[in-house]
NUVO-951698 format. One line per field, with one value per residue (C-alpha): residue number from 1; residue in one letter; chain; y, z, x. Coordinates in steps of 0.5 Angstrom, whole numbers, plus 2048, in hexadecimal, padded with zeros to 3 digits. Example, Ala and Ser with C-alpha at 12.3 -4.5 7.8 and 13.67 -1.06 7.14 Angstrom:
BEGIN
k: 1 / 2
r: A / S
c: A / A
y: 7F7 / 7FE
z: 810 / 80E
x: 819 / 81B
END
This chain:
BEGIN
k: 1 / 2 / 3 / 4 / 5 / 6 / 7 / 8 / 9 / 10 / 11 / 12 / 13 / 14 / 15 / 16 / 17 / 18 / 19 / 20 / 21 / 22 / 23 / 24 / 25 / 26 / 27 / 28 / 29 / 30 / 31 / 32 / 33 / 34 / 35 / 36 / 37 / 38 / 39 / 40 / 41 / 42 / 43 / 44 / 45 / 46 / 47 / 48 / 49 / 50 / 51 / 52 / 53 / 54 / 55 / 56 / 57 / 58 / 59 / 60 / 61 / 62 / 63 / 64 / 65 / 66 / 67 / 68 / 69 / 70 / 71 / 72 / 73 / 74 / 75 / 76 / 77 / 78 / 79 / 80 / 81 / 82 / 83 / 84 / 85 / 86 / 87 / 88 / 89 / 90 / 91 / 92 / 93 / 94 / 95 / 96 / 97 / 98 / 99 / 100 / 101 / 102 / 103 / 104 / 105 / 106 / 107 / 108 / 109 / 110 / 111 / 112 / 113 / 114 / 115 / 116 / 117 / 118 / 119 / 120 / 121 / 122 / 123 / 124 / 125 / 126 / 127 / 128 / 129 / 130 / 131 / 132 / 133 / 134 / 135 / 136 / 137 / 138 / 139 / 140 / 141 / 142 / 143 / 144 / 145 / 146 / 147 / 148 / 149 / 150 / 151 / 152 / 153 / 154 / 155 / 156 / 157 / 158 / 159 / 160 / 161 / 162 / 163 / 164 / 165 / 166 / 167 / 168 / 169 / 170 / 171 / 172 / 173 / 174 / 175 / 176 / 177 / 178 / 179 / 180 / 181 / 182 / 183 / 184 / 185 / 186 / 187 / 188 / 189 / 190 / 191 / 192 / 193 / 194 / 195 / 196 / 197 / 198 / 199 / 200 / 201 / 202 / 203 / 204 / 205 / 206 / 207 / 208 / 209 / 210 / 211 / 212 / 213 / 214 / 215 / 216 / 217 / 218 / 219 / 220 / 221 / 222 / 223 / 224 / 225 / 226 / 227 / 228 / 229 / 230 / 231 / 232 / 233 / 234 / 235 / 236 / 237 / 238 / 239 / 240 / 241 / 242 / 243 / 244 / 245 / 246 / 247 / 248 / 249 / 250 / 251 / 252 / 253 / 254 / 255 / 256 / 257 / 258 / 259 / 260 / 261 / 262 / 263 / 264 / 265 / 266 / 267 / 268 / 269 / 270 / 271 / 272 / 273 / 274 / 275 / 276 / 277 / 278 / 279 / 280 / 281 / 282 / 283 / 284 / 285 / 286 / 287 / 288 / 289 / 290 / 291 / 292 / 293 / 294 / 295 / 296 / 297 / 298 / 299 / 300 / 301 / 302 / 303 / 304 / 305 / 306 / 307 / 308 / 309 / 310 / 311 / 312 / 313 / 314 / 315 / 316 / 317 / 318 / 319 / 320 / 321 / 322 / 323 / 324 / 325 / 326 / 327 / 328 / 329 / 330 / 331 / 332 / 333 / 334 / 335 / 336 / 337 / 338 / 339 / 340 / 341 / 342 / 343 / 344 / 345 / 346 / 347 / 348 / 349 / 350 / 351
r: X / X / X / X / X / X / X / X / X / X / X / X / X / X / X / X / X / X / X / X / X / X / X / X / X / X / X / X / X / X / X / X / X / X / X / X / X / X / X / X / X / X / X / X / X / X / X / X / X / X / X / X / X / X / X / X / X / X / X / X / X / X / X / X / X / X / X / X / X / X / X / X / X / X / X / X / X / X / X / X / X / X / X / X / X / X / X / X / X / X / X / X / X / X / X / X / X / X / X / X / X / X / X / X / X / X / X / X / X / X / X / X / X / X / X / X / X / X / X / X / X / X / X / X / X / X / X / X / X / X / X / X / X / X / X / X / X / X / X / X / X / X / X / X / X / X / X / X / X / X / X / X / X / X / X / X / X / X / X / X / X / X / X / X / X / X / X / X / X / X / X / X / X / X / X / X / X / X / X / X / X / X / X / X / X / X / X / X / X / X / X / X / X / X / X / X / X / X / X / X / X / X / X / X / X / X / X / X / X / X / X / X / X / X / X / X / X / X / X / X / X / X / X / X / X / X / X / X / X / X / X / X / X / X / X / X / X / X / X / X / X / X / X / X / X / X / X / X / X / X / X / X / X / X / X / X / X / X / X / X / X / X / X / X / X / X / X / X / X / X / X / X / X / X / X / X / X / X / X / X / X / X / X / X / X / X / X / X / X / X / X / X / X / X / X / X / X / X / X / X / X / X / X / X / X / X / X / X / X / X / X / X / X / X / X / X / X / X / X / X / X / X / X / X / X / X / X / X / X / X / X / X / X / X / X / X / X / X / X / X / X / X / X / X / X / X / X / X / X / X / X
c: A / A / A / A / A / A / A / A / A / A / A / A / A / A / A / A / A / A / A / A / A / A / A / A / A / A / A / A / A / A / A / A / A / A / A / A / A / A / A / A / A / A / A / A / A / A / A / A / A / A / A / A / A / A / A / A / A / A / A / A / A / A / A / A / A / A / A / A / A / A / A / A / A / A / A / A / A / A / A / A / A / A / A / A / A / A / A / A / A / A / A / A / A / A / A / A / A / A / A / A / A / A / A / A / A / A / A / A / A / A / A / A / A / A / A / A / A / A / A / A / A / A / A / A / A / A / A / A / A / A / A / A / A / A / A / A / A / A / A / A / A / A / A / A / A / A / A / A / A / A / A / A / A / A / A / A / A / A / A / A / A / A / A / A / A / A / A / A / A / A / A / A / A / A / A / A / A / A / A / A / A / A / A / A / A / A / A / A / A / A / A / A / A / A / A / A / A / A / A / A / A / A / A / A / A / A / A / A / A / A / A / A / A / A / A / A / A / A / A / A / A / A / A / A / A / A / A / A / A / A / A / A / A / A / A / A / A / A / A / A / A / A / A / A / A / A / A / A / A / A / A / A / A / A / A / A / A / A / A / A / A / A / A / A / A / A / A / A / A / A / A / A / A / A / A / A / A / A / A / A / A / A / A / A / A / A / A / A / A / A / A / A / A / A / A / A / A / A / A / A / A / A / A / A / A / A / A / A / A / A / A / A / A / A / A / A / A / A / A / A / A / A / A / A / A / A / A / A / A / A / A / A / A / A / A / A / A / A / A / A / A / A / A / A / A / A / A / A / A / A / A
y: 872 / 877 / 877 / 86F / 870 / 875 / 870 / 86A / 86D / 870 / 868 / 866 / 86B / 86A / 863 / 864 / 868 / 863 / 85D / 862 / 85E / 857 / 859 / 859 / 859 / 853 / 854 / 852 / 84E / 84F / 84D / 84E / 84A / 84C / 84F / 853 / 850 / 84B / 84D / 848 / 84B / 848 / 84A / 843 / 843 / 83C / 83B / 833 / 834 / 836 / 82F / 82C / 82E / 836 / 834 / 831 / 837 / 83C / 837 / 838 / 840 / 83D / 83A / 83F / 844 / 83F / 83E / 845 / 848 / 842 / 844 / 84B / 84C / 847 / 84B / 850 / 857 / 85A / 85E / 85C / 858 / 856 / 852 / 854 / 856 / 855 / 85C / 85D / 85F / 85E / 856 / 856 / 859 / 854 / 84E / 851 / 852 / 84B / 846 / 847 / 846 / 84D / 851 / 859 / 85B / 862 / 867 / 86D / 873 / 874 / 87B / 87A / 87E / 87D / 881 / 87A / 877 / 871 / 86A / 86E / 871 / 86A / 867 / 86D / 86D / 866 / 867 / 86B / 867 / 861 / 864 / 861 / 865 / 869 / 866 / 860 / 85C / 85D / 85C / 85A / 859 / 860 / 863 / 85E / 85E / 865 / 865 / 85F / 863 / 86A / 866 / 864 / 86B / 86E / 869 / 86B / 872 / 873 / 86E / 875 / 870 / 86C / 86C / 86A / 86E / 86B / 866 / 862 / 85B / 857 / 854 / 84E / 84E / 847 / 848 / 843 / 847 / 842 / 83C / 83E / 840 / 846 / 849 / 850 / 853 / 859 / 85D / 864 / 867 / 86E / 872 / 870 / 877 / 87C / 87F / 87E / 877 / 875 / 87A / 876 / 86F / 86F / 86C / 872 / 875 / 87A / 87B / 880 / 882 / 886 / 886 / 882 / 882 / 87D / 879 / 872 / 86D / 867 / 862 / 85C / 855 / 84F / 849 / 843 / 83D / 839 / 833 / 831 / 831 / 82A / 829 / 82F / 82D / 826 / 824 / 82A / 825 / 826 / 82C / 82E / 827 / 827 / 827 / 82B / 830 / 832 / 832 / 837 / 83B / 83A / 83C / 843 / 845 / 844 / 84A / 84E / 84E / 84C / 845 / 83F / 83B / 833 / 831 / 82B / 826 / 825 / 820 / 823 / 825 / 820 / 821 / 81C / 818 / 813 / 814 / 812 / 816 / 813 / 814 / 819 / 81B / 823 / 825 / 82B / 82E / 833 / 838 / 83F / 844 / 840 / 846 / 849 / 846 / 840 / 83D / 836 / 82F / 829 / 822 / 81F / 825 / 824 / 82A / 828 / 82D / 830 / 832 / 838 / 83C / 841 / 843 / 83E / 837 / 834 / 830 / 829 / 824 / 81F / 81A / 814 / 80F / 80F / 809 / 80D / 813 / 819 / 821 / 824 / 82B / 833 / 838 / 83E / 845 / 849 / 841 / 840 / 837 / 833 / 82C / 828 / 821 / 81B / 819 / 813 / 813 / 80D / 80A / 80C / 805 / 805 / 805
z: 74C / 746 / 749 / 748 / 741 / 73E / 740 / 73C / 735 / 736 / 737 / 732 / 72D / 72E / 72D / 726 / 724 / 727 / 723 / 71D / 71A / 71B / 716 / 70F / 709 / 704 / 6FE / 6F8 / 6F1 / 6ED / 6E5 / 6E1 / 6DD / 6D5 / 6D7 / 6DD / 6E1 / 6E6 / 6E8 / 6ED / 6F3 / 6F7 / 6FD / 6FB / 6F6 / 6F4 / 6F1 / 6F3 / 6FA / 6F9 / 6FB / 6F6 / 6FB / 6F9 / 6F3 / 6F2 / 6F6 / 6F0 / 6EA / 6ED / 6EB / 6E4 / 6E3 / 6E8 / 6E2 / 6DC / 6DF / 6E1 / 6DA / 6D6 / 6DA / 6D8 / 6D1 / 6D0 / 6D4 / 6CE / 6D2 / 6D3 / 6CE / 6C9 / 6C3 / 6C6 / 6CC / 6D2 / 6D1 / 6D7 / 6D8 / 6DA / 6E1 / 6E2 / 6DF / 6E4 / 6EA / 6E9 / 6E9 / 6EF / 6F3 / 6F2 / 6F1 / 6F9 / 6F8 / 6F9 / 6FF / 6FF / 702 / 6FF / 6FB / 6F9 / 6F4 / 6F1 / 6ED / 6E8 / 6E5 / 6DF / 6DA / 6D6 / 6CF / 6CD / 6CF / 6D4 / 6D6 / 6D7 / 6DB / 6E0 / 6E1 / 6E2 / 6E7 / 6EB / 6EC / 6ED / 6F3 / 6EF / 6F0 / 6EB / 6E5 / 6E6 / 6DF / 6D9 / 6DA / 6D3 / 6D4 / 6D7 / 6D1 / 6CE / 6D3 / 6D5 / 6CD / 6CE / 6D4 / 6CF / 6CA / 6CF / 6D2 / 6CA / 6C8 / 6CF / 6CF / 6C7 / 6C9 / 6CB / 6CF / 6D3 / 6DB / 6DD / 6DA / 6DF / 6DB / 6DF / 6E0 / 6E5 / 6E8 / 6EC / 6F0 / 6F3 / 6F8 / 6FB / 702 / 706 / 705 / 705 / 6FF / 6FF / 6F9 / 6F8 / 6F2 / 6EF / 6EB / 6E8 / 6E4 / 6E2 / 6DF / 6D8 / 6D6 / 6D9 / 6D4 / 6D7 / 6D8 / 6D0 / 6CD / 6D1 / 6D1 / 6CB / 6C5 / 6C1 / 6C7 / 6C7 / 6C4 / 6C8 / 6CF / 6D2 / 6DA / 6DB / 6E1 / 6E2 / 6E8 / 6E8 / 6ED / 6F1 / 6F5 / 6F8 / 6FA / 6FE / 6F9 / 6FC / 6F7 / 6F5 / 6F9 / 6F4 / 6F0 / 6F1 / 6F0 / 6EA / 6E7 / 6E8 / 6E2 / 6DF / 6D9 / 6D7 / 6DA / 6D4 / 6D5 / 6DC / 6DE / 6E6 / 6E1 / 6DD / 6E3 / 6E6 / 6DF / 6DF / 6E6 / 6E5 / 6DF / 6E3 / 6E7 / 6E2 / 6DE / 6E5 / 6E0 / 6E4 / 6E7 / 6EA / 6EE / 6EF / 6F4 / 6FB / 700 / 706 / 704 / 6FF / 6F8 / 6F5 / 6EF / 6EC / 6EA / 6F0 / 6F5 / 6FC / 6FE / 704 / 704 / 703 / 6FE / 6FC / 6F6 / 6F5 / 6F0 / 6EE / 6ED / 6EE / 6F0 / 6F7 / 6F6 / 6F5 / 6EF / 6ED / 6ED / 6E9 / 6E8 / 6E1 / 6E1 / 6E8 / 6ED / 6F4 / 6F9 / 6FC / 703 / 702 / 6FC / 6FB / 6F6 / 6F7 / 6FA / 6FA / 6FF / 6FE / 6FF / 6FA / 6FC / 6F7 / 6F4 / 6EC / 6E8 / 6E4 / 6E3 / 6E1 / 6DF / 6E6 / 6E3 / 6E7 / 6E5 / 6E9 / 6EA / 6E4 / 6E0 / 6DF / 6DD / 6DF / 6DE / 6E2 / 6E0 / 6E1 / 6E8 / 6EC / 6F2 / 6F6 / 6FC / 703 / 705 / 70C / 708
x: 885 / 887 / 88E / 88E / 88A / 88F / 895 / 891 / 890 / 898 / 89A / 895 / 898 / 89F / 89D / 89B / 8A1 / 8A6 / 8A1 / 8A1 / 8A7 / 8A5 / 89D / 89F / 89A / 89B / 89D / 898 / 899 / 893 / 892 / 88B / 887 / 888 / 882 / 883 / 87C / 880 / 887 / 88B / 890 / 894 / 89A / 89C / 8A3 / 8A1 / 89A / 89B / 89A / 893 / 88F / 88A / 883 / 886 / 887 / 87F / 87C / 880 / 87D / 876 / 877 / 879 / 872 / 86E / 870 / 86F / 868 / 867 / 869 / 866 / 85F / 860 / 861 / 85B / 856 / 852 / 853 / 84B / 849 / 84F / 850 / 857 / 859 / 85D / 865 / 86A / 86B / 863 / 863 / 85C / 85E / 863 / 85F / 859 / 85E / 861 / 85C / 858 / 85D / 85E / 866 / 869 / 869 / 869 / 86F / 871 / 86E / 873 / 872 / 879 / 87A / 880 / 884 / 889 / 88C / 88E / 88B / 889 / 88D / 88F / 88A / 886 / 88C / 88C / 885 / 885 / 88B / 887 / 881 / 884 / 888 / 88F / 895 / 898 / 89D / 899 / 89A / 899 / 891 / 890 / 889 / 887 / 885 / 880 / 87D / 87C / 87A / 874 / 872 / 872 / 86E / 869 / 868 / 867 / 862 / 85E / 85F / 85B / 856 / 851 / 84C / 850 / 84F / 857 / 85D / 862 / 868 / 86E / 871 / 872 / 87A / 87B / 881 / 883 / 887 / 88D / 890 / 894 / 890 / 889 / 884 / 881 / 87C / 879 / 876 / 877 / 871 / 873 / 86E / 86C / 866 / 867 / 863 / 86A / 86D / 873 / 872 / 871 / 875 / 87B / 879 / 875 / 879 / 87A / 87E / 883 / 889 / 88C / 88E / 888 / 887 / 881 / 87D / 877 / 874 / 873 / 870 / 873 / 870 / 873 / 870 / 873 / 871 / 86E / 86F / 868 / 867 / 862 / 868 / 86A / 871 / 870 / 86A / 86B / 871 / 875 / 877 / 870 / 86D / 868 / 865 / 864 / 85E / 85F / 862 / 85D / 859 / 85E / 85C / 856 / 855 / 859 / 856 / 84F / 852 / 854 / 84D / 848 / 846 / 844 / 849 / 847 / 84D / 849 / 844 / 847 / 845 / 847 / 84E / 84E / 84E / 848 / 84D / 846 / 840 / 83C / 839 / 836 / 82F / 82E / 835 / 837 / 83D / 83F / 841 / 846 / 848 / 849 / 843 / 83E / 839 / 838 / 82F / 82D / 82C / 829 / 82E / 82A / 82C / 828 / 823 / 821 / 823 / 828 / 826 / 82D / 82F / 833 / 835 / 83A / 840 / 845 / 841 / 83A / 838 / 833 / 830 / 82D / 828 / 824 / 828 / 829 / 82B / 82F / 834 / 831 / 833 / 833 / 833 / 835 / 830 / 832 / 82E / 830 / 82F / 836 / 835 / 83A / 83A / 83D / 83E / 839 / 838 / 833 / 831 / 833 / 82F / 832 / 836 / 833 / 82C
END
């Protein structure tokens, strides 16, 4: 038996040495943003062979950040007078964490070491954690970017009573690799109180070569674009407007500051879109941070008794007929009010 086993893995080497030829990796073309945060490869030489479904997904990306940085620099961070910034890894975590979009699947420590300053410095750095080959252009963004995560890092680090001193930024990479679509997301962040760190990063960066060693924080996620995003937000030509983005928004926003969120009043699987709810029927009402105990729902004044309640859907069943639409209010334990439009309650048609 061992003798038969031995000349097994010989054949299967020598098949793999013989095939080593034909395994070749593709050769990648990638161009940036003005910004850096969404960066565009390809092993295709002819950017018209991408199909339009492709190029739909990588819009998606577009408008998942625009709705992502729009949620987060107008969500008011505990404890401060001023709003949260891009470059606020607990911001960015909190997004992460809940949108239900991204899929953990690396975490690294990288331990970077450099003698070079300024631009340089920031386009090496960056170089280094994004994985791109050394000489990879000119990277024109790199030192804003390394500086708008430095000037983060030093208002967090002379804040004497924040809880979390970790700065960093998010980079989406859109991949097309012989004809299919791939997304990942980046996040590099690192303690904003390291000397190291601010000294470097920080907008009055050093203007010398100085060997500088820090250690920075990596993690990658497969990005799923969000199906109740459809068709990006409904119409990209009026996207400030449209009502399934701001929705969008809201709903991350409730993630970043754990605020009430009603998704809405469903009917099975379907959305109520009226104002009429059948008597003896059940419905459920979905949302965000609606609380883990029950609290009260009530339809002019009078309470509806609830089949369940948890932190994301209420269950119940209204029953009385009333003549006309009324306040259908939410209270939840911690008395948070919602209301939630003007709703009657119309008799059952097999009544």
């Amino acid at each position: 038996m061992l003798p038969l086993l031995k000349k097994w893995v010989n054949e299967e080497m020598r098949m793999m040495q013989n095939n080593d030829s034909h395994v070749k990796e593709g050769n990648k073309n990638f161009i940036f943003n003005s910004t850096g945060n969404i960066m565009i490869a390809t092993t295709e030489t002819d950017s018209s062979n991408m199909d339009e479904s492709s190029r739909r997904v990588f819009n998606e990306v577009s408008v998942f950040f625009a709705a992502m940085t729009r949620a987060i620099t107008n969500t008011p961070r505990p404890g401060s007078n001023e709003n949260y910034s891009i470059y606020n890894y607990e911001a960015l975590a909190k997004v992460i964490g809940g949108s239900g979009c991204f899929i953990h699947c690396t975490q690294e420590d990288i331990k970077y070491t450099s003698s070079s300053f300024g631009a340089n410095f920031s386009k090496e750095l960056l170089s280094a954690l994004l994985a791109l080959p050394t000489g990879s252009g000119s990277l024109a963004f790199a030192q804003a970017m390394i500086s708008s995560i430095g000037q983060e890092g030093l208002k967090l680090s002379s804040e004497s009573d924040t809880t979390n001193s970790k700065v960093g930024n998010i980079v989406f990479v859109c991949e097309f690799l012989f004809g299919m679509p791939i997304i990942s997301a980046i996040v590099i962040y690192a303690d904003s109180r390291s000397q190291k760190f601010t000294s470097q990063a920080g907008p009055c960066v050093k203007t010398s070569s100085t060997k500088t060693e820090m250690t920075l924080h990596k993690d990658v996620y497969m990005f799923v674009t969000p199906s109740f995003i459809k068709e990006y937000a409904a119409d990209l030509d009026s996207i400030i407007t449209s009502s399934e983005y701001g929705n969008f928004v809201s709903y991350l926003q409730s993630l970043l500051n754990d605020s009430l969120w009603i998704d809405g009043i469903y009917e099975e699987d379907r959305k109520v879109s009226g104002n009429a709810l059948t008597d003896g029927h059940t419905y459920r009402i979905v949302g965000q941070n609606l609380g883990h105990e029950a609290g009260k729902l009530t339809l002019d004044g009078k309470e509806i008794p609830t089949n369940s309640w948890s932190d994301t859907e209420i269950k119940f069943t209204p029953s009385g007929v009333t003549d006309t639409p009324a306040p259908l209010v939410l209270t939840t334990k911690a008395q948070t009010t919602e209301n939630m439009g003007n709703y009657k309650v119309v008799k059952a048609d097999n009544k």
